[in-house]
MMTF fields as JSON, N, C-alpha, C and O atoms, coordinates in Angstrom:
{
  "mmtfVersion": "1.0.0",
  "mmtfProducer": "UNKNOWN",
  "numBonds": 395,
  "numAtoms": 396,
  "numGroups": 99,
  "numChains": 1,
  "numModels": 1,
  "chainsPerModel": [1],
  "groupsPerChain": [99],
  "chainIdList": ["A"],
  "bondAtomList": [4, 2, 8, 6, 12, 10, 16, 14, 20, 18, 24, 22, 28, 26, 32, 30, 36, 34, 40, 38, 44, 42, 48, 46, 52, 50, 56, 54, 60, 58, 64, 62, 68, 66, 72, 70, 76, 74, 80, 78, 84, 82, 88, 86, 92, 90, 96, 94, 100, 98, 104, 102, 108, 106, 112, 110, 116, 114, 120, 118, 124, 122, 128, 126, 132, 130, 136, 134, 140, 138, 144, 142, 148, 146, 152, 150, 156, 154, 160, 158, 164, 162, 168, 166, 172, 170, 176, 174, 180, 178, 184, 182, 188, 186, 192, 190, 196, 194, 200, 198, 204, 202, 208, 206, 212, 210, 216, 214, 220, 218, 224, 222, 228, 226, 232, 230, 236, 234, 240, 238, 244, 242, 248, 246, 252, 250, 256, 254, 260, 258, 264, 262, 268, 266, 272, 270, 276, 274, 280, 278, 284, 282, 288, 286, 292, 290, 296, 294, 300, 298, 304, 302, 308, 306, 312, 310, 316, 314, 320, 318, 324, 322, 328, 326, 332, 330, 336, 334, 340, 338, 344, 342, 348, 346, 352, 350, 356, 354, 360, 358, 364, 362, 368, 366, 372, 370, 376, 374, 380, 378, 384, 382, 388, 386, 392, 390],
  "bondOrderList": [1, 1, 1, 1, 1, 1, 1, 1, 1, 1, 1, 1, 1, 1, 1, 1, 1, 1, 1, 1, 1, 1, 1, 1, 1, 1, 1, 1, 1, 1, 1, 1, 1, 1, 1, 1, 1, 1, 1, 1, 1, 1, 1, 1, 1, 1, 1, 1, 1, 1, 1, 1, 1, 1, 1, 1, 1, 1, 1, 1, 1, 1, 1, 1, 1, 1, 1, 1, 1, 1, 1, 1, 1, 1, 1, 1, 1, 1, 1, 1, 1, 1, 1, 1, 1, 1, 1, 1, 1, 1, 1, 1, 1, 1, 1, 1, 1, 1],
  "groupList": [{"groupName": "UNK", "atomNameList": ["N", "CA", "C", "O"], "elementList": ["N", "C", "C", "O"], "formalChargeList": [0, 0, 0, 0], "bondAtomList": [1, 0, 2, 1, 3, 2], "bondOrderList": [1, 1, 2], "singleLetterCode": "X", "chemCompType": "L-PEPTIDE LINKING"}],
  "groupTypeList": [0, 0, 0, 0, 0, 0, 0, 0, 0, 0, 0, 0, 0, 0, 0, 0, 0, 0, 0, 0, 0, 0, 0, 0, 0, 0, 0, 0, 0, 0, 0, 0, 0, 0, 0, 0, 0, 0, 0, 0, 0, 0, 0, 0, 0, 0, 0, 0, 0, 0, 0, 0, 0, 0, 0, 0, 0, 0, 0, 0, 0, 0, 0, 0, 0, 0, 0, 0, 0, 0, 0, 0, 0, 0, 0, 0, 0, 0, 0, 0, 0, 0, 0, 0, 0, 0, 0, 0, 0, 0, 0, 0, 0, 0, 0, 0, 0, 0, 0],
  "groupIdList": [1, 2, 3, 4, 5, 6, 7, 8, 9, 10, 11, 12, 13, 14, 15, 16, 17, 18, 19, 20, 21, 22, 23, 24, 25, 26, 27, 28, 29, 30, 31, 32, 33, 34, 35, 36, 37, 38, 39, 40, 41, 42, 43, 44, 45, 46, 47, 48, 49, 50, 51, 52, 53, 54, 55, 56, 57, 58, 59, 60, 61, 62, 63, 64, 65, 66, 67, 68, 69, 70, 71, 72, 73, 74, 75, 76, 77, 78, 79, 80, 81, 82, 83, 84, 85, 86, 87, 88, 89, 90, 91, 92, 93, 94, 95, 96, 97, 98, 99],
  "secStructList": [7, 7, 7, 7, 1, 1, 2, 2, 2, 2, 2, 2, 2, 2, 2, 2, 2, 7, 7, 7, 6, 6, 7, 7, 6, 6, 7, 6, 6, 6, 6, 7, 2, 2, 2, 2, 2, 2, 2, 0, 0, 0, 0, 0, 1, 7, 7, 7, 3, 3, 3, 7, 7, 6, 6, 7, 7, 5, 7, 7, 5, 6, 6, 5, 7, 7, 5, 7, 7, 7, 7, 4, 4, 4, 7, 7, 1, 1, 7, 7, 3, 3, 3, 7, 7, 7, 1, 7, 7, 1, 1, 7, 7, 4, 4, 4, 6, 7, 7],
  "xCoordList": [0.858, 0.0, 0.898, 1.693, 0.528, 1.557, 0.846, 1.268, -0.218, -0.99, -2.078, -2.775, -2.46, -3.937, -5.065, -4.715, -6.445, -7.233, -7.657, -7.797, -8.018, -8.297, -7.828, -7.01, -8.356, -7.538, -8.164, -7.324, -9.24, -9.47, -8.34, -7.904, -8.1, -7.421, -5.994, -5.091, -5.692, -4.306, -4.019, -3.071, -4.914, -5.0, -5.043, -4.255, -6.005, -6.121, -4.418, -4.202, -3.327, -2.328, -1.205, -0.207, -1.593, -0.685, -0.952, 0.081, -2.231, -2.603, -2.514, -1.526, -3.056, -3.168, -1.812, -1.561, -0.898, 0.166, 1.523, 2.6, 1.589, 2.686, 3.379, 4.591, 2.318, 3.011, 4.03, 3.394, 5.117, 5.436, 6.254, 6.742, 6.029, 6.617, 8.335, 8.972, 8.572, 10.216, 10.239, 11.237, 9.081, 9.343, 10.458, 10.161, 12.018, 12.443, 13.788, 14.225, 14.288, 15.426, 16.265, 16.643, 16.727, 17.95, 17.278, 17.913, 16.144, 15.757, 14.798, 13.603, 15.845, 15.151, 14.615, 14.973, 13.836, 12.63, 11.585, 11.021, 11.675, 10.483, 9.108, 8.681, 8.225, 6.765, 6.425, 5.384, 7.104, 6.555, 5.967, 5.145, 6.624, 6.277, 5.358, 5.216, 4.237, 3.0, 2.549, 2.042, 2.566, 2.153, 2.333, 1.43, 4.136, 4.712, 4.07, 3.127, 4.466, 3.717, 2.457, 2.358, 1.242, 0.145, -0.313, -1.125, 0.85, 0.414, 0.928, 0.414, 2.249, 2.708, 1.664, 1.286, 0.926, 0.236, -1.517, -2.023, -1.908, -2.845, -2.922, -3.736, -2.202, -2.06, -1.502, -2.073, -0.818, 0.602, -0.046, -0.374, 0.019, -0.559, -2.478, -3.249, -2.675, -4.582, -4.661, -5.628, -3.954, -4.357, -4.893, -5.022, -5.31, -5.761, -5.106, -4.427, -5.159, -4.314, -5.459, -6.555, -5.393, -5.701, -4.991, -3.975, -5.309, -4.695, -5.77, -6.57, -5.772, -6.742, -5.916, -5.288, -6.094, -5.23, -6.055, -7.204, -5.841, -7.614, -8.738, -8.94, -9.858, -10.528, -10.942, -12.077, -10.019, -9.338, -9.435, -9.128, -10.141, -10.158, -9.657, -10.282, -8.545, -7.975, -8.153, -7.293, -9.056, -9.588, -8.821, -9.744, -7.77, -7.864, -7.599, -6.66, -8.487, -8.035, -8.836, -9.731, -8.472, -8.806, -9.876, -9.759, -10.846, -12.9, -12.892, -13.782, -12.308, -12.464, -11.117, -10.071, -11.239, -10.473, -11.108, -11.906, -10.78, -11.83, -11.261, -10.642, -11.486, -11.121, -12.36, -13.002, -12.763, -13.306, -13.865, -13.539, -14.67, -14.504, -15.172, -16.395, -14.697, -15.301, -15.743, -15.016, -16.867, -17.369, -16.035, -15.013, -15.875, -14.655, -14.753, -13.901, -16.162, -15.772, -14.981, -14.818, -14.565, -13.679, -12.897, -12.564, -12.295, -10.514, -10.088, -10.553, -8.62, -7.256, -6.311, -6.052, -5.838, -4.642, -2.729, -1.966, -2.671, -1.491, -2.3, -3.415, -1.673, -1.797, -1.689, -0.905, -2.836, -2.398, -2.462, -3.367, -1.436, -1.919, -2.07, -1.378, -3.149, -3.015, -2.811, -2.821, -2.493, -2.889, -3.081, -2.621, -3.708, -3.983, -2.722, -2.619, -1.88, -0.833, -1.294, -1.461, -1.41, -1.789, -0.433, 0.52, -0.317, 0.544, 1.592, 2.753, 0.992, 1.604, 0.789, -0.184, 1.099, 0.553, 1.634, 2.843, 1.136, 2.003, 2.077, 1.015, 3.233, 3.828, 3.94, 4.322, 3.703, 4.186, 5.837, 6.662, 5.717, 7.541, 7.523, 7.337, 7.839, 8.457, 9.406, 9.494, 10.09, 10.974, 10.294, 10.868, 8.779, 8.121, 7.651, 7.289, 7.604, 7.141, 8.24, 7.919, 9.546, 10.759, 10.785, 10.714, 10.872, 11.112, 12.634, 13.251],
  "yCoordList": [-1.18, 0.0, 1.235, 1.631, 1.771, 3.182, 4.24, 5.012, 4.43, 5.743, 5.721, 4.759, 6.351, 6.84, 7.592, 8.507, 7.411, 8.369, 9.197, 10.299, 9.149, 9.629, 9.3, 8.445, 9.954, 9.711, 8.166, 7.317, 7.722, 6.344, 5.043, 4.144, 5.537, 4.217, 4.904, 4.087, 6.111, 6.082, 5.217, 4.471, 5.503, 5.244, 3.362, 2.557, 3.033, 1.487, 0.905, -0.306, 1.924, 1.425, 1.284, 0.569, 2.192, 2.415, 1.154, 0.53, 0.635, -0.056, -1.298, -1.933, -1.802, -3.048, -3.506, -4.704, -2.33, -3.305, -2.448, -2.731, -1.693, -1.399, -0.58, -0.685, 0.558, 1.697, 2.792, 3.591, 3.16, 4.791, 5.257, 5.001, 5.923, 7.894, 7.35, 7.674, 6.521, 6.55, 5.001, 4.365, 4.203, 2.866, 3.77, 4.356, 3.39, 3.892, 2.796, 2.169, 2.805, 1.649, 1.683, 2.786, 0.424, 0.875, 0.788, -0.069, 1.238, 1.788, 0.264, 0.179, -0.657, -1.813, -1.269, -0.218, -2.126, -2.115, -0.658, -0.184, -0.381, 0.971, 0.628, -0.434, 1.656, 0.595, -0.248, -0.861, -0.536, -1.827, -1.192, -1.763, 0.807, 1.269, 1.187, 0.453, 1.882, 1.432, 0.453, 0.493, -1.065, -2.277, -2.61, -2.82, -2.645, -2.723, -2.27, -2.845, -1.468, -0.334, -0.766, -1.49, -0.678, -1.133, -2.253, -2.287, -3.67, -4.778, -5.293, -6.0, -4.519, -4.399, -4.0, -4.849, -2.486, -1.597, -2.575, -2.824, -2.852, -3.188, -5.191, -5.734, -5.804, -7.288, -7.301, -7.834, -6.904, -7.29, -6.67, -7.354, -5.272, -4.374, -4.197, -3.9, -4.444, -4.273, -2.784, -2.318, -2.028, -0.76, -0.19, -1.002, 0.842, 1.44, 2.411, 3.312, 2.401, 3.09, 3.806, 3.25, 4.808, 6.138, 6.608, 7.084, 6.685, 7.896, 8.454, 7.734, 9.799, 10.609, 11.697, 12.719, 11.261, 11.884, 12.601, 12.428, 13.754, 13.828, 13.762, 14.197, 12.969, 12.267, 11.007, 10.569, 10.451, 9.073, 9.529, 10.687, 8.13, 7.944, 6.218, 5.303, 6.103, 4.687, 3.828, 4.038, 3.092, 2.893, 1.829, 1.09, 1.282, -0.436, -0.504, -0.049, -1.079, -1.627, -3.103, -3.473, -3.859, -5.162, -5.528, -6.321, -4.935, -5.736, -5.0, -5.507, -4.27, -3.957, -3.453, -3.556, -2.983, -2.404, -2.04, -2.804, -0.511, -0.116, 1.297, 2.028, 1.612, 2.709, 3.316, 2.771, 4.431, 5.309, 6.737, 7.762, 6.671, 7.807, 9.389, 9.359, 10.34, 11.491, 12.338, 12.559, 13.22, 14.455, 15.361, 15.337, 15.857, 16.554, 18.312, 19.062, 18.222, 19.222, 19.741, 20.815, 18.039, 17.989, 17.288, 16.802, 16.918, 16.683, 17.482, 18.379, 16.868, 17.441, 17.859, 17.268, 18.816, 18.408, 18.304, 19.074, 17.103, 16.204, 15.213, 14.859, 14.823, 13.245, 13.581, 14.456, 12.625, 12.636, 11.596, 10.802, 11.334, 9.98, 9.88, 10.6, 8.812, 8.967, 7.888, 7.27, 7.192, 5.675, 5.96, 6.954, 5.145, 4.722, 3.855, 2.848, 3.866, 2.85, 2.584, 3.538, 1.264, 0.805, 0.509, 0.179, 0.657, 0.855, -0.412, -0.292, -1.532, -3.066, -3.969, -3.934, -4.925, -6.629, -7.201, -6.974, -7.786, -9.476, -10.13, -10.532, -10.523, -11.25, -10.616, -11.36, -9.414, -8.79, -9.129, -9.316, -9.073, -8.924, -8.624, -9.31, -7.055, -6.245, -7.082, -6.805, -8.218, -8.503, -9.665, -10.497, -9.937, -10.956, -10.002, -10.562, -8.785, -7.654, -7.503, -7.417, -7.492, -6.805, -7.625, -8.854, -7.017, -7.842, -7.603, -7.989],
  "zCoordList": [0.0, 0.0, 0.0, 0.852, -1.276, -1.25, -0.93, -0.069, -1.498, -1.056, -0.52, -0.842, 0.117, 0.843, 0.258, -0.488, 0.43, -0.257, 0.544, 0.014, 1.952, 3.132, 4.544, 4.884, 5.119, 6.769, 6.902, 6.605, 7.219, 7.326, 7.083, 7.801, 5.455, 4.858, 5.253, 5.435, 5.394, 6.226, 7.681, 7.928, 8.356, 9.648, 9.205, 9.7, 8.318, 8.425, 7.868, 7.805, 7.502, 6.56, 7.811, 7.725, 9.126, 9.74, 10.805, 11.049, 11.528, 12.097, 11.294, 11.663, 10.489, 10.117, 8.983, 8.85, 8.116, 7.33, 8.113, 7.59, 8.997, 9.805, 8.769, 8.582, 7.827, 7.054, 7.417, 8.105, 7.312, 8.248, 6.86, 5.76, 7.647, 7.032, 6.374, 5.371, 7.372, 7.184, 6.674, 7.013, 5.763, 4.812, 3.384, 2.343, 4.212, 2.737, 2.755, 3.72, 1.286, 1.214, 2.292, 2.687, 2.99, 3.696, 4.859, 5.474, 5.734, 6.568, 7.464, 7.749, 7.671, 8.431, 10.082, 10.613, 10.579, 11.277, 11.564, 12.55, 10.465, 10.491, 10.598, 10.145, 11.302, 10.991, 11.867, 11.632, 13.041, 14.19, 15.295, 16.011, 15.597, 16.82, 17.206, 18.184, 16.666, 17.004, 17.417, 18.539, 16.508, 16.586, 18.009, 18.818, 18.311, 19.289, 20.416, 20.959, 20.692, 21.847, 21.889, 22.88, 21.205, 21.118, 21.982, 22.906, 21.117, 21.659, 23.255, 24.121, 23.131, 24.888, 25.767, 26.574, 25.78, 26.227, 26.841, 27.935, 25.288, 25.799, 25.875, 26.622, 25.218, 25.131, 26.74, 27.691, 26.751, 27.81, 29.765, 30.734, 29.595, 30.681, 30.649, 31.562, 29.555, 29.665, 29.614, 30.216, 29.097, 28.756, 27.835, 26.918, 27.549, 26.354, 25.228, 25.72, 24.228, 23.5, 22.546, 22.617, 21.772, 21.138, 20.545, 21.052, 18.84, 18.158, 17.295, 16.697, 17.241, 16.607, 15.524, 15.802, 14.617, 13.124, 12.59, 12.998, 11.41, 10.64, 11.278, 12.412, 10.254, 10.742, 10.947, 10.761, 11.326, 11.912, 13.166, 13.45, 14.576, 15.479, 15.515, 14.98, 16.188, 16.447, 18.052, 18.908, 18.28, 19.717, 20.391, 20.734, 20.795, 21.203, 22.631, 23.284, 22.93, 24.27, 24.6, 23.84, 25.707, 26.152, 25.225, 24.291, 25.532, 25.106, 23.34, 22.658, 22.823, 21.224, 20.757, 21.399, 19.751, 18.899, 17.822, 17.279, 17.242, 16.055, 15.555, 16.328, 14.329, 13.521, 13.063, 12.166, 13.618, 13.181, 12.84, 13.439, 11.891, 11.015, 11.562, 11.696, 11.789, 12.091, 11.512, 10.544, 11.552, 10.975, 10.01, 10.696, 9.123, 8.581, 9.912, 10.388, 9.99, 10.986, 12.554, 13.134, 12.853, 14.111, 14.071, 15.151, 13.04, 12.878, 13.605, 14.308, 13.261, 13.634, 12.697, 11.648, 13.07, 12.158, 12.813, 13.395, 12.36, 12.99, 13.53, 13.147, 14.402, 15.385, 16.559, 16.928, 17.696, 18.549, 19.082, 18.824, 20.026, 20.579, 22.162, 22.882, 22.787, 24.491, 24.443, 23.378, 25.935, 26.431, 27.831, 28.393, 28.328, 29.524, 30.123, 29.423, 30.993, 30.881, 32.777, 33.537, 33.165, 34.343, 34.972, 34.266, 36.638, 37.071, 37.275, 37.664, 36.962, 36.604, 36.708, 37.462, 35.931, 35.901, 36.561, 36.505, 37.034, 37.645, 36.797, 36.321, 36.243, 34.966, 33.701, 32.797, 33.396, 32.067, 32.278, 33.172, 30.85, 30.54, 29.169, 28.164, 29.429, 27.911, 26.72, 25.524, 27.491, 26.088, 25.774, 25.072, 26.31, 25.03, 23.906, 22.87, 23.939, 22.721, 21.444, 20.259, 21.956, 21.309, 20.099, 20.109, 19.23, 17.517, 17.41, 16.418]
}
């Protein structure tokens, strides 16, 4: 996937085929941060994660995960992202995440 038509299918390029800004020759493991972080955050700790681009809203945490679409009248412009990060699990371990 090279290009985007809207914030949606951006947002679905960045979440689901691990697209970034910096896929360029030469430039091995680009594209996982998210995933990464993501699946640590909420797989690993049970937290929640958020990014709101455009009008792209990115939701995941424990019980869903979902991309969706907003009014053009309350975008953004840039990205933002939150998470919820919980203060520990008993038995996480960060280097089952690390690629």
């Amino acid at each position: 996937m090279d290009e985007t038509n809207d914030d949606i299918d951006a947002m679905e390029a960045v979440i689901n085929y691990q697209v970034s800004t910096k896929n360029l020759p030469g430039a091995e493991n680009r594209g996982f941060g998210i995933r990464t972080s993501r699946e640590m955050l909420v797989n690993g700790l049970g937290g929640e994660y958020l990014i709101y681009s455009g009008n792209a809203l990115f939701v995941s945490n424990p019980k869903e995960e979902r991309i969706i679409g907003l009014p053009h009248t309350i975008g953004v412009r840039g990205t933002l992202v939150a998470m919820r990060i919980p203060v520990s699990k008993e038995g996480f371990t960060p280097s089952a995440y690390y690629q």
